[in-house]
C-alpha positions in Angstrom: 212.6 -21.3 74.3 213.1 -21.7 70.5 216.1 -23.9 71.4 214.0 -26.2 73.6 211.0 -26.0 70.5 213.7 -27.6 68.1 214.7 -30.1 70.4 211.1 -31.3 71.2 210.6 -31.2 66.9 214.3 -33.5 66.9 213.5 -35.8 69.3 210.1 -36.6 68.1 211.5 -36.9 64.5 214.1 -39.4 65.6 211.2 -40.9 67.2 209.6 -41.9 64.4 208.7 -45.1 62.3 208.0 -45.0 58.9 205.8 -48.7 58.7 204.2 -46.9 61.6 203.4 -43.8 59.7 202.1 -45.2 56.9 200.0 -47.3 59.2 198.7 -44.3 60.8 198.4 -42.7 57.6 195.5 -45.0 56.5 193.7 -45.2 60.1 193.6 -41.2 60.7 191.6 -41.1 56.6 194.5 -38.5 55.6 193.3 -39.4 51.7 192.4 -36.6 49.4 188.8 -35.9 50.5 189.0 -37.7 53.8 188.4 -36.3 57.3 192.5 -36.5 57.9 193.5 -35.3 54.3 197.0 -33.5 54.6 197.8 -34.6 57.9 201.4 -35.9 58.2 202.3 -38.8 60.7 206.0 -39.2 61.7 204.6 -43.0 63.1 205.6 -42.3 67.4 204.1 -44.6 69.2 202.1 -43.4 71.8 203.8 -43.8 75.4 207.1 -42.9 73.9 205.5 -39.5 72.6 203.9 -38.8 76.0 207.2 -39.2 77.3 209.0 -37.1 75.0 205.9 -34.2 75.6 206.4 -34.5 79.1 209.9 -33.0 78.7 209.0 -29.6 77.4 205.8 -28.8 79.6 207.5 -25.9 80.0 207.4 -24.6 76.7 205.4 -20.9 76.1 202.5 -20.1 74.4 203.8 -19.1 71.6 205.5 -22.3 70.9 202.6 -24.3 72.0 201.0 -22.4 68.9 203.8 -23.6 66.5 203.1 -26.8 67.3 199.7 -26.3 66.6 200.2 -24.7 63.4 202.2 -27.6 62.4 200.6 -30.1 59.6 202.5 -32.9 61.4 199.8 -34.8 63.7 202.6 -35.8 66.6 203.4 -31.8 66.6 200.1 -31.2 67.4 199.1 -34.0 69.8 202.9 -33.3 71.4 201.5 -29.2 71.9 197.9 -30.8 73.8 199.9 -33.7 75.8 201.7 -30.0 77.3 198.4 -28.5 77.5 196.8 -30.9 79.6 199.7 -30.8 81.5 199.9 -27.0 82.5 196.4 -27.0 83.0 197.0 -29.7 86.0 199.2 -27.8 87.4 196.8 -25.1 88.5 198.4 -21.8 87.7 197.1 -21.2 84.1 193.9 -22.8 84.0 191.9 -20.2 82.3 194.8 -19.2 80.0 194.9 -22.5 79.0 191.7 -22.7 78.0 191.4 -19.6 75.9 194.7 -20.4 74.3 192.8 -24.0 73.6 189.5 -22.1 71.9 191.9 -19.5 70.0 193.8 -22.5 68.6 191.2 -24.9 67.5 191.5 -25.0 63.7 194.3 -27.2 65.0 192.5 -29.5 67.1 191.4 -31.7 64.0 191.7 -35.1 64.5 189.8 -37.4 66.9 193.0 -38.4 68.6 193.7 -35.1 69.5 190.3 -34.1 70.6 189.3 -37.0 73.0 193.1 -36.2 74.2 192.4 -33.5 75.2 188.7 -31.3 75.0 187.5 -33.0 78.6 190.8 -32.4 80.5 190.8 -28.8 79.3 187.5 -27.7 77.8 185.3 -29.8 80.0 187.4 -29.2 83.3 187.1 -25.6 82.9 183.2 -25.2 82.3 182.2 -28.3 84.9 181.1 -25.5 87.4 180.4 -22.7 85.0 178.4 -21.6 82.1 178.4 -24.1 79.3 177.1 -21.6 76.2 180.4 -22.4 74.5 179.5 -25.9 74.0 176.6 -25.5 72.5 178.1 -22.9 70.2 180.2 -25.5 69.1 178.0 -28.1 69.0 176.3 -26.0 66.4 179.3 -25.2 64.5 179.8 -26.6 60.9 183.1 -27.7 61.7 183.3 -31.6 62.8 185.9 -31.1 65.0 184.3 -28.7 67.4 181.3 -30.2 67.2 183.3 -34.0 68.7 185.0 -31.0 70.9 181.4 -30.1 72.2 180.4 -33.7 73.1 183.7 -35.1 74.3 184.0 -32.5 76.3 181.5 -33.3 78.6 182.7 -36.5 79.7 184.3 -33.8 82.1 180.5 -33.7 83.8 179.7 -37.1 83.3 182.6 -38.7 85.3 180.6 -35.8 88.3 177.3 -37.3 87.5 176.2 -34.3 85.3 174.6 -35.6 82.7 172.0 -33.2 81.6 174.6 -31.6 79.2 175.3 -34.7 77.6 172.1 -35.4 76.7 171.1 -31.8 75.9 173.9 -31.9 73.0 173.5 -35.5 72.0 170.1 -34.1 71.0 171.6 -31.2 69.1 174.0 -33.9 67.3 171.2 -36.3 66.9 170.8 -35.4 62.8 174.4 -35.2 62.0 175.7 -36.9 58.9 179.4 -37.9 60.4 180.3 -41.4 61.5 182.7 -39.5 63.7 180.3 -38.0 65.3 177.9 -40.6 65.8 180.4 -43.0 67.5 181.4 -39.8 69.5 177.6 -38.8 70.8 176.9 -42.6 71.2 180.2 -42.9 73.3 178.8 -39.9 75.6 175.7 -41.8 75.5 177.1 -44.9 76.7 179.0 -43.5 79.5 176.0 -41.3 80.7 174.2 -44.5 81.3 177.1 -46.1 83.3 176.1 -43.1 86.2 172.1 -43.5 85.3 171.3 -46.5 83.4 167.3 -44.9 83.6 168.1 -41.5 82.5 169.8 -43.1 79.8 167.3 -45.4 79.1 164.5 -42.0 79.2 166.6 -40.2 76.7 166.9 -43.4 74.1 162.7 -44.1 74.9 162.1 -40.6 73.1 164.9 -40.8 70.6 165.9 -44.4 69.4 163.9 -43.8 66.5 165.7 -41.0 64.7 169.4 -41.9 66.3 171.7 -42.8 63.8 172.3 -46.4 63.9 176.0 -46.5 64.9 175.2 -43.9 67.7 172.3 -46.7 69.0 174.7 -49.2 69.1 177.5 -47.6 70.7 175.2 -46.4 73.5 173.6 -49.4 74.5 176.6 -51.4 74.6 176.5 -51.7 78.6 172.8 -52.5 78.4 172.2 -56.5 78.9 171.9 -58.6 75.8 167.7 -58.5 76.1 167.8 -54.7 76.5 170.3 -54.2 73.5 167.4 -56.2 71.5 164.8 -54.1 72.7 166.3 -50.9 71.5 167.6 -52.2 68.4 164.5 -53.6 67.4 162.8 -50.2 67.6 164.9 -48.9 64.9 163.3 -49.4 61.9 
């Protein structure tokens, strides 16, 4: 397999743009003090690296872990295209999945979070026990806490919204844009499957909801109810 790790890291160097890099560079906040600082951007454009990833689904663990490891971003996000991937196929679901949580700390960038926490992450728990969202939702960390929230557009897309909501509310009083475009996201598609249970949940909390998060989550609401709600903040 090492051979087959080298030729993924190749052919997603040869791959690369530099304009595009340095492009990415500034979107993804990879400044000194930023949310992306250190991350390294070899500028792929995106289908081309989901068709380079798509090669190598094959690849082990322990080079899916490389990957992850790696402080170039298209390493990563290659390592979770090939993780969504094995986890469609059936055979490895709950492999995948711990192999996911044990690997995390390289899971730190929104990109590679809403790429891949709902195939894997929210897949997995749709039908089971969801304490290890909330642990993460609690986390300090920002990117499990997006990982707790994106996660379950997994249930959403099922009509299982109570989860959403639940963890919006423990997210409510965070201080990260990031996360408030995240939780209002959630929001917004929560309210596409029940426009009143959505409407309920913003009733009790429009208030205290960060204003990003408001906005993001009423953007499906009709131009009089979008004034409503924004007119309650203060």
């Amino acid at each position: 397999m090492k051979n087959k790790l080298e030729n993924l890291v190749k052919e997603l160097k040869t791959a690369g743009h530099p304009d595009k890099a340095k492009l990415l560079s500034g979107f993804f906040k990879t400044g000194k003090g930023q949310y992306g600082e250190g991350d390294i951007f070899l500028g792929i454009y995106v289908p081309i690296q989901r068709a380079i990833s798509k090669k190598y689904t094959d690849l082990d663990f322990s080079d899916l872990a490389t990957l992850l490891k790696s402080k170039v971003h298209e390493h990563r996000l290659a390592a979770l295209y090939i993780l969504v991937a094995k986890f469609k196929l059936g055979d490895a679901k709950e492999k995948v999945y711990k192999f996911y949580l044990k690997n995390i700390k390289g899971i730190n960038n929104w990109d590679l979070v809403d790429t891949s926490a709902p195939r894997i992450i929210g897949e997995w728990l749709a039908e089971k026990p969801k304490d290890t969202l909330y642990k993460l939702a609690r986390s300090k960390n920002l990117w499990e806490k997006r990982i707790a929230i994106i996660s379950t557009l997994a249930f959403i897309k099922n009509k299982h919204l109570t989860d959403t909501f639940k963890i919006s509310e423990i997210l409510m009083n965070d201080k990260h844009d990031l996360i408030h475009k995240a939780v209002g996201w959630m929001l917004r598609e929560a309210g596409k499957k029940d426009e009143a249970a959505l409407r309920k949940f913003l009733d009790k909390h429009t208030t205290k909801m960060p204003r990003t998060m408001l906005r993001y989550s009423i953007e499906k609401f009709n131009q009089e109810t979008r004034k409503y709600y924004l007119c309650l903040k203060p």
